[in-house]
C-alpha positions in Angstrom: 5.8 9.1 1.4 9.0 7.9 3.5 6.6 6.9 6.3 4.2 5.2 4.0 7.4 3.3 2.7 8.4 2.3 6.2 5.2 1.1 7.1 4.8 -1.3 4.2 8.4 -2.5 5.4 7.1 -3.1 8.6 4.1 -5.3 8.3 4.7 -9.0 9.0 5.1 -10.3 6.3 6.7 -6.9 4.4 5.4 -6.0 1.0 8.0 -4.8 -1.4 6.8 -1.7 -3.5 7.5 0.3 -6.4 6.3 4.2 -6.7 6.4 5.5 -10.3 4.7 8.7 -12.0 3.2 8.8 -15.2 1.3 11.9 -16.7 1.0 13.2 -13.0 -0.4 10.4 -11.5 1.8 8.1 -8.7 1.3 4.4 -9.9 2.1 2.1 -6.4 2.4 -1.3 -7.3 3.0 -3.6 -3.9 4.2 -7.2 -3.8 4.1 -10.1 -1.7 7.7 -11.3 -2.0 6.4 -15.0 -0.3 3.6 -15.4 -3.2 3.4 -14.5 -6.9 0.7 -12.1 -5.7 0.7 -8.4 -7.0 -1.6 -5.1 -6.9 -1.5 -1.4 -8.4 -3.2 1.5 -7.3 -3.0 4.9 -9.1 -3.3 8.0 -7.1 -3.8 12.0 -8.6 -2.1 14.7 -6.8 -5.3 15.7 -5.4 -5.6 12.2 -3.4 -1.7 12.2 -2.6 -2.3 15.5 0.1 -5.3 13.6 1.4 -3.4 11.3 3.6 -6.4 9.5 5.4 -7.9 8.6 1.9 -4.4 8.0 0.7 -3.7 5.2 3.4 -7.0 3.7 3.2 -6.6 3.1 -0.6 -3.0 1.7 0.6 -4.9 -0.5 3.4 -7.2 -2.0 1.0 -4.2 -3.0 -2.0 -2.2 -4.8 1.0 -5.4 -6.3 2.3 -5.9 -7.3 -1.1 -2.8 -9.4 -1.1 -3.2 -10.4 2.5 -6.1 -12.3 1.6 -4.3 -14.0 -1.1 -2.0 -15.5 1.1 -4.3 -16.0 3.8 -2.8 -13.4 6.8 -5.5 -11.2 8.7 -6.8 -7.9 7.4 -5.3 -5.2 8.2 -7.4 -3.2 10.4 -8.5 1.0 9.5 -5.5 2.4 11.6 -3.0 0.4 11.1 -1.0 2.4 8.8 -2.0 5.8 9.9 -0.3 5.3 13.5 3.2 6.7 13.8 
């Protein structure tokens, strides 16, 4: 989770983020600091030890708000790479 955290940090412009559990489930809710923009995902415990589909749900909230503020999509590996 620390490397998912630094990537969101990373991306030009960052996201700001929240993680929180409820009932066993990780709620993720990202930000985009620049706009009033937000989006939540909700992952099980099954889908957090999956970390392909994990990032991929990730990609798509962040691209989700990217396209709200008009940046590029992000593109399939871009927050798998180390």
């Amino acid at each position: 989770m620390q490397a998912l955290k630094r990537k969101l940090e990373e991306l030009d412009p960052p996201l700001k983020h929240t993680l929180e559990e409820r009932e066993g489930t990780l709620i993720i809710t990202l930000f985009d600091p620049q706009l009033p923009a937000k989006t939540q995902r909700s992952f099980s415990a099954r889908l957090l030890h999956n970390r392909e589909l994990l990032y991929e749900v990730v990609r798509d909230a962040v691209n989700e708000l990217r396209a709200i503020g008009a940046y590029p999509p992000l593109d399939a590996k871009a927050l798998l790479t180390d």
